[in-house]
PATOR-264805 format. One line per field, with one value per residue (C-alpha): residue number from 1; x, y, z. Coordinates in steps of 0.1 Angstrom, whole numbers, plus 5000, padded with zeros to 4 digits. Last residue first. Example, Ala and Ser with C-alpha at 12.3 -4.5 7.8 and 13.67 -1.06 7.14 Angstrom:
<atoms>
seq: [2:1] $
c1: [5137:5123] $
c2: [4989:4955] $
c3: [5071:5078] $
</atoms>
This chain:
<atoms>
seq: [222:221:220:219:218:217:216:215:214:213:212:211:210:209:208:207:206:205:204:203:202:201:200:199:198:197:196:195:194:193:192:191:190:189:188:187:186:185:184:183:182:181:180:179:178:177:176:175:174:173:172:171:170:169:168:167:166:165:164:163:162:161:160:159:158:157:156:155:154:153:152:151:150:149:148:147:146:145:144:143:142:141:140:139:138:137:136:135:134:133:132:131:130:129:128:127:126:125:124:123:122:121:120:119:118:117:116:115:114:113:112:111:110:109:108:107:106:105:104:103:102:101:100:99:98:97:96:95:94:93:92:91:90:89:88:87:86:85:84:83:82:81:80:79:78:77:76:75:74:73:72:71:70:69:68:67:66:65:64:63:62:61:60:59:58:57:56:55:54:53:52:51:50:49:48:47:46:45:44:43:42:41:40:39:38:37:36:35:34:33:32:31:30:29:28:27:26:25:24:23:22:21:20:19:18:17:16:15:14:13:12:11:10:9:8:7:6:5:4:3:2:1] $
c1: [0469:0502:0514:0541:0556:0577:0590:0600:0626:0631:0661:0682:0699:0691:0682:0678:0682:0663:0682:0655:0621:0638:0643:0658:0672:0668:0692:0673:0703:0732:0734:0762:0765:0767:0781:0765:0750:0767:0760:0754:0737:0741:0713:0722:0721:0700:0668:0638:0607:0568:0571:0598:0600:0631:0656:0693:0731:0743:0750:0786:0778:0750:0762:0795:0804:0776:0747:0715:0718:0734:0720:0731:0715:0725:0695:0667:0649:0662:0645:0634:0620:0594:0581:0599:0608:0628:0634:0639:0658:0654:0685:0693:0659:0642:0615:0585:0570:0552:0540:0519:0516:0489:0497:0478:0442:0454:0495:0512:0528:0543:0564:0589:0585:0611:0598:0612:0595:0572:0535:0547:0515:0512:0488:0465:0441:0434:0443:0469:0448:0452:0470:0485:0516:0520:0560:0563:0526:0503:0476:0446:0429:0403:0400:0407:0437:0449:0480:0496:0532:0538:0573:0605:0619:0599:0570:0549:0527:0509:0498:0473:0479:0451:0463:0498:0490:0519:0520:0511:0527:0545:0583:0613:0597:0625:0613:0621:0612:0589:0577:0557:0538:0560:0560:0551:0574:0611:0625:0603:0613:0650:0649:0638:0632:0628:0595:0590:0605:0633:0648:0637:0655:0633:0639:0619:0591:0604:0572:0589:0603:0639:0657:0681:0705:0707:0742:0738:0708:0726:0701:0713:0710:0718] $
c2: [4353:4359:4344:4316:4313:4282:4288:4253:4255:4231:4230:4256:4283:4318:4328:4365:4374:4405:4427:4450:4428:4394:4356:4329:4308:4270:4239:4215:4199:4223:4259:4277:4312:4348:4379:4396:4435:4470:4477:4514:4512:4480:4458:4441:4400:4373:4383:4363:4377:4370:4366:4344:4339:4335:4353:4312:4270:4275:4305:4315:4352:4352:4386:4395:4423:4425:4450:4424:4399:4359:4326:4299:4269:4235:4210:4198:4206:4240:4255:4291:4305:4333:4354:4385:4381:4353:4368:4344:4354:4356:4344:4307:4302:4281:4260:4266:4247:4268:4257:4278:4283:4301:4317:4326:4309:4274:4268:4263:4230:4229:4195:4191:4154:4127:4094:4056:4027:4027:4017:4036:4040:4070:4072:4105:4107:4142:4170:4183:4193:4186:4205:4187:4202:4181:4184:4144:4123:4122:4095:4108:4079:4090:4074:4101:4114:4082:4091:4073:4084:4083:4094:4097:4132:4162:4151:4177:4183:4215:4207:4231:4229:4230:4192:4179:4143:4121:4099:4064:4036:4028:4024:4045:4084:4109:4138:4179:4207:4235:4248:4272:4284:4265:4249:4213:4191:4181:4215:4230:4206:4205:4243:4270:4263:4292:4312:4303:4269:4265:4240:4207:4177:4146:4109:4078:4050:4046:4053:4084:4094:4098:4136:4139:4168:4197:4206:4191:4210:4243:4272:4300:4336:4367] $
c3: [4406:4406:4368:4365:4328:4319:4282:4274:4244:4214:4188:4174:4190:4205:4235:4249:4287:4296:4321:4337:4325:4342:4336:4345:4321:4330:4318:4306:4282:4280:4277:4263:4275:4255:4266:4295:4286:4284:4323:4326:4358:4373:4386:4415:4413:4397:4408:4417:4396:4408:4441:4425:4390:4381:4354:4266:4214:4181:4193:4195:4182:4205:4219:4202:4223:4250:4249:4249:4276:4268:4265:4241:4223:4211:4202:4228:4262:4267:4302:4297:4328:4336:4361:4342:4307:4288:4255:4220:4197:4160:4138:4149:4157:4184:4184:4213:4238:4262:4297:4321:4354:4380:4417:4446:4442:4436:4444:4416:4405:4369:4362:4334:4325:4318:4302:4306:4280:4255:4276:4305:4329:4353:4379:4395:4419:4419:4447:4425:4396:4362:4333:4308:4283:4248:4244:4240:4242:4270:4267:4295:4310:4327:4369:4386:4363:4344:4329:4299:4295:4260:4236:4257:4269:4273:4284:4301:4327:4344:4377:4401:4439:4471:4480:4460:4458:4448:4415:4417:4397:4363:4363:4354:4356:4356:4369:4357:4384:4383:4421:4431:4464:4488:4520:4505:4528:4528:4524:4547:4571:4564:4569:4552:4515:4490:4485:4459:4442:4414:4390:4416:4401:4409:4408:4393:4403:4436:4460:4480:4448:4448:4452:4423:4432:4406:4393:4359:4353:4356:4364:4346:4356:4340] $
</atoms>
């Protein structure tokens, strides 16, 4: 099992300063400072924090799926609509648009979808997690907690979930976490804190269970 640990992620600022990003994942993986710098990638999700209004960047030949997940409005004017984008409401637009963002009630965070057109296509979930049923993060998906106390553990363990109360990526379409092992009785549960990512996987299914709000993020090869 895999967790990507929020609190880890380096904040990379905005080339126009309106806010940060923390990149969760991308496909295929930087090579280089200029890969890493530029848009060599097929994929990316990552979570921004957006502290004043202004221009977002252009991401030509990529799809955008947005959502706030921490604040209540961030008004975005795609190509001249307006489009008022309240808390766990997901928004697709393209990447070649001319896109804005206003903050009419103050700072926002958004987890941001990009997928390049024609190869790959993403999708955001908001869903509310139970104590009793859990939740499986499959294959070309991730499982990012964006509210409450949740934990993350694979079926077969001693005790799996028992300390719930608090969940493998995609990446051409599934990333592994490590070698599979034959016999392998399962991972005991994890904590997860705030937007921390579960990666997930079809061979070692992680399960979350918890209370509070999850974003499933699912990225499909086209």
């Amino acid at each position: 099992m895999e967790i990507i640990r929020y609190a880890e992620l380096k904040p990379v600022p905005w080339r126009n300063g309106g806010g940060v990003t923390r990149e969760l994942a991308r496909f295929p993986q930087a090579s280089g400072q200029g890969a890493a710098a530029g848009d060599a990638w097929d994929w990316r999700v990552s979570i921004a924090e957006v502290s004043r209004a202004g221009a977002f960047s252009r991401f030509a030949g990529m799809e955008r799926v947005l959502t706030v997940v921490d604040g209540e409005l961030l008004v975005l004017t795609v190509d001249g609509a307006e489009h008022p984008l309240e808390k766990y409401r997901p928004y697709r637009f393209s990447g070649d648009a001319d896109a804005a963002g206003a903050l009419p009630t103050g700072d926002i965070r958004d987890l941001n979808v990009i997928t390049r057109t024609g190869a790959f296509k993403g999708y955001t979930s908001i869903i509310e997690l139970s104590k009793k049923r859990a939740h499986p993060v499959f294959a070309g998906q991730f499982g990012v907690l964006l509210q409450g106390q949740a934990s993350a553990g694979v079926p077969g363990a001693p005790d799996a979930h028992a300390a719930a109360g608090g969940p493998a990526a995609p990446g051409g379409p599934e990333v592994s976490a490590g070698p599979e092992v034959s016999g392998d009785p399962g991972e005991a549960p994890q904590a997860l804190e705030r937007y921390d990512a579960v990666v997930g996987s079809d061979t070692r299914t992680p399960e979350i269970l918890g209370r509070g709000f999850l974003a499933v993020v699912s990225i499909d090869p086209v």
